[in-house]
N, C-alpha and C positions, 0 to 999 in steps of 0.2 A: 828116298823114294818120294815122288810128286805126287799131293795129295789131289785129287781132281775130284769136283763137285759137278752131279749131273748138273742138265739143265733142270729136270722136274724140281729139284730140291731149292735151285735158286727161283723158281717160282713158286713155288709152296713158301719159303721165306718169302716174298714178295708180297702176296697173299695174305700172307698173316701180320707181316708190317702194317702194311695197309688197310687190312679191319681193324686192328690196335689202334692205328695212328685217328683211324674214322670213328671207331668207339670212343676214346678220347675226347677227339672234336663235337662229338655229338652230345656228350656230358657236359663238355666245358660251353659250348653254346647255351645251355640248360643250366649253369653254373654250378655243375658239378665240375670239381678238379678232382678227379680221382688219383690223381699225382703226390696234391698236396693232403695231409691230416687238416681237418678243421669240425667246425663246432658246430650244431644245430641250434637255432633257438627258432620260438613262435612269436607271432603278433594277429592281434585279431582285429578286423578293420568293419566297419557300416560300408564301406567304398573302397576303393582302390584306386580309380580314377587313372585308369590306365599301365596300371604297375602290372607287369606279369614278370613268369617265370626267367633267369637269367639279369631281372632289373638290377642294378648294382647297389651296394650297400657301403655309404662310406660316413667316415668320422671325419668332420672337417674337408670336405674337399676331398676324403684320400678315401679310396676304394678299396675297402677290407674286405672284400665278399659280394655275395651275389642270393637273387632269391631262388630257392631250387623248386617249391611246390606252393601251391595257389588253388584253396580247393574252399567249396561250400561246408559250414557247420552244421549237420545235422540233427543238433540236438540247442543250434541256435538259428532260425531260420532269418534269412537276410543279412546274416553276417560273415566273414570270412577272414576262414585262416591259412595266413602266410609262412611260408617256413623258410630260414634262411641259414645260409650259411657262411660262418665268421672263417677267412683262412691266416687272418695275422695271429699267427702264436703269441705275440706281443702285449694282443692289445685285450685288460682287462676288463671288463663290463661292468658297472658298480650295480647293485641294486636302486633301482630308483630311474633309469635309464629310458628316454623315450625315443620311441621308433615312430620319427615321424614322415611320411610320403610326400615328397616333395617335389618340385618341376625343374628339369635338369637344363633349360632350353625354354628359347616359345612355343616350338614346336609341339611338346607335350610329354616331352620324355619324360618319363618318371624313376624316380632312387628314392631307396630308406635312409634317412639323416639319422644318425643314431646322435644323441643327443646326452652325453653323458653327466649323471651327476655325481655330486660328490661327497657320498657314500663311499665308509671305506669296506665294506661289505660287497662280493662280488656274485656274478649272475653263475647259477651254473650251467653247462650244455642240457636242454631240453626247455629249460624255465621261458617263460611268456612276459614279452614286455611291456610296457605302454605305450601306448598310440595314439596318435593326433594325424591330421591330416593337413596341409599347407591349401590353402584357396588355390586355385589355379587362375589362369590367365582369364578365363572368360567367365570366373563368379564374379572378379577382381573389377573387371569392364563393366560388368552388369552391375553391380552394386553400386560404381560409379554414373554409370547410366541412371540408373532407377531415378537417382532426383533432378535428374536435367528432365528426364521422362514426365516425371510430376508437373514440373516447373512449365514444362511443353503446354501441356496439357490444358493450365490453367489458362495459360496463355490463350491459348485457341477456342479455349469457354469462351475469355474476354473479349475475344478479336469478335468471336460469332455474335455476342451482345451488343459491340460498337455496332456493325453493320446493320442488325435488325432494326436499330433505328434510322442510321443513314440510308436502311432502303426504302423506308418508311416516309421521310425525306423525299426522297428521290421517286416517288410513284408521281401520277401524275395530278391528284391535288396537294402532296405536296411542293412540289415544283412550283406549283401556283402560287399558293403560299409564299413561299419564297421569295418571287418575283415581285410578291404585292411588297413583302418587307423590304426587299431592295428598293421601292421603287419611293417608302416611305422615307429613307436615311436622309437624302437631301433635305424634304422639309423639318427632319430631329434637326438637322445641322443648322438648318437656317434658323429655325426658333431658341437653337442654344447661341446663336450670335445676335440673336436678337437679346435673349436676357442678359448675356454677356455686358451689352452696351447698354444697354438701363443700369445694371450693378456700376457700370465705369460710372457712369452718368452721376448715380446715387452719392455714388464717392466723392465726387469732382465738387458738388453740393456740397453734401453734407463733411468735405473738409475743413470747413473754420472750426466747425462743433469738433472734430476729430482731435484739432490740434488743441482746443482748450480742455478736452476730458486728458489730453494724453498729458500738458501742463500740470491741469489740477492733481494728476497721479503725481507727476514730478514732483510737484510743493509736498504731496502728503507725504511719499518716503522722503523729501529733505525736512522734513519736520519731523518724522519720525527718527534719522540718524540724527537730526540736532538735538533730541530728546530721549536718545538710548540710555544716557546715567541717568534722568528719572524716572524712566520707563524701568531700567534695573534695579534701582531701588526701592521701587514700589511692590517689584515681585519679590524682595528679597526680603520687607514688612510682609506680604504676603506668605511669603514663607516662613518666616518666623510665626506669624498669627499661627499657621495652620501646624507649625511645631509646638506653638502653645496648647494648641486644640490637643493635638494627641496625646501630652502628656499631660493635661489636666485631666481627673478624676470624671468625663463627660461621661463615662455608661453607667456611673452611681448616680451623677445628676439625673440624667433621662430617667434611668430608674426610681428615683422620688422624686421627680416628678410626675409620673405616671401612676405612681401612688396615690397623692395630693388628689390627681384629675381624678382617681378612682372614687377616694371619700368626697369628693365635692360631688360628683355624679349622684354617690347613693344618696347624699344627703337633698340635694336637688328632689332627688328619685321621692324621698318620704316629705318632700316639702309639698311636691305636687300630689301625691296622695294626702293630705292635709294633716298630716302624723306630727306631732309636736308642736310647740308653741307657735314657732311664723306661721306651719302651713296653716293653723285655727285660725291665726289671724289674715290668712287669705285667702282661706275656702269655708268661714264660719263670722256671718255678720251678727251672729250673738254679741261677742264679745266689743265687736265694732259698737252696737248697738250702744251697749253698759258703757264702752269708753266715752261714747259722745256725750249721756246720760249725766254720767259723773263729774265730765268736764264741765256739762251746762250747770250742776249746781254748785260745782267751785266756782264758777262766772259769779253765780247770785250770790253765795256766800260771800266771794270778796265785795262785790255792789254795795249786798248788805252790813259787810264791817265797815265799809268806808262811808253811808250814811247813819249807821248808828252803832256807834264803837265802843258807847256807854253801854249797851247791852254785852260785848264781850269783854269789857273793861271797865271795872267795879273802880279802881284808883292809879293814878298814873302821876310821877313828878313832872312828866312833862306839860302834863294836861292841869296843871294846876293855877286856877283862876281864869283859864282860858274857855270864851265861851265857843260852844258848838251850834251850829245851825243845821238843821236838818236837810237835806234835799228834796224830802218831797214835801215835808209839810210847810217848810221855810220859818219854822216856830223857834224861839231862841232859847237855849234852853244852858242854862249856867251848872259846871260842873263842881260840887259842894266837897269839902274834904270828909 
């Protein structure tokens, strides 16, 4: 018996292929595979920068999954959570793992680079990973721009400062200016070849003198290389004196004699306040007085022995029979035993 299928039924099968096949399609564009089992996890981003739902998620190049939902934090404002989904049964997640949003293209395409570390501890389905974000093309540009931008800039200070004063220049006193200076160069020129030619001049002269100072230099350093061994050896006494110096006992010397000068000073010091015997005798004409006194009558005293010697000398062998004559009286007077 021939099984026969209306037509209603083959479109009613038709029908419902075709929602399936659409429901499907409609998930899997939204990167749901309702086909396959696979894993949920979170990541929570400041930015996105273009990532939405269906963006792919891969490890290395290779596309494990896809993002399913893209929604604002409510209880974190200005932030957002991504939720995605893993379909390689294969592939284990470690703790530590970062999900970072990257540019797939110039264009702008966006994917999560899962960035795995190595952690042997693994992520489970629901858990939240960490997040970084890859610069894109036009922060990338701009960043590099920014110090050509600076550099511009300066630029264009500098260029507007040259000019303010070449327009400044360029008015119409000073143009005048200008013309007067141009008009001055020739005569700079003419009076610098004028001194030029007196300098020749000066030289042309005063070359006999040139060549006998340039001589007398010649003879000093050949006298000086003919005289280099005693010129050496004299620094070489020199240096030995000045090796005597440092190793003779010189800071004890200076040190007494800096003593010496100290007791000659104070004694100076008490001579010129007339304290002891010199300074009496050179800020006290007493004793000058009594010296001269005493000398005057040693004077007379000798005067006096030597005309009458009989009064200090009662007998004498040598004076014996020898007659004395006075000096002043001239009277002859015979010395008796």
């Amino acid at each position: 018996m021939k099984l026969t299928i209306n037509r209603e039924v083959k479109i009613a099968v038709l029908v419902i292929t075709a929602l399936a096949l659409g429901f499907w399609g409609f998930n899997y564009l939204k990167g749901k595979d309702i086909l396959k089992k696979h894993r949920e996890f979170y990541a929570v981003y400041s930015h996105i920068d273009g990532l939405g739902v269906s963006s792919p998620v891969a490890v290395n190049g290779f596309i494990v999954g896809a993002v399913s939902d893209v929604s604002l934090m409510p209880n974190k404002p200005g932030f957002l959570l991504v939720k995605f989904r893993v379909s390689d049964k294969a592939l284990k997640i470690p703790v530590g793992t970062e999900a970072k949003i990257a540019s797939t293209s110039l264009l702008g395409s966006k994917q999560i680079q899962l960035i795995l570390s190595e952690a042997t501890e693994y992520l489970q389905p629901g858990d939240t990973l960490f997040t970084s974000v890859e610069e894109d093309l036009q922060t990338s540009v701009n960043k590099m721009i920014a110090p050509l931008k600076d550099k511009v800039d300066r630029l264009l200070s500098n260029i507007d400062s040259i000019i303010v004063p070449i327009q400044t220049i360029l008015d119409e006193e000073g143009t005048r200016r200008l013309a007067e200076s141009l008009q001055r160069i020739p005569r700079i020129l003419k009076n610098l070849e004028s001194t030029t030619l007196r300098i020749d001049t000066l030289v042309a002269q005063e070359k006999s003198k040139l060549s006998r100072i340039i001589s007398n230099v010649e003879s000093i350093t050949d006298n000086l290389r003919k005289n280099n061994d005693v010129i050496g050896s004299i620094l070489e006494n020199v240096n030995e004196i000045t090796d005597s110096l440092a190793k003779s006992n010189f800071k004890e010397t200076i040190a007494n004699a800096t003593s010496v000068i100290g007791k000659i000073d104070l004694m100076m010091d008490k001579i010129s306040r007339g304290e002891g015997t010199l300074g009496a005798l050179l800020y006290d004409d007493k004793i000058y007085r009594e010296l001269d006194a005493a000398a005057e009558n040693l004077n007379k005293l000798i005067s006096d022995i030597e005309d009458n010697p009989e009064k200090y000398l009662h007998f004498s062998f040598i004076h014996i029979n020898r007659k004395v004559a006075p000096k002043d009286s001239g009277k002859k007077q015979k010395i008796k035993d």
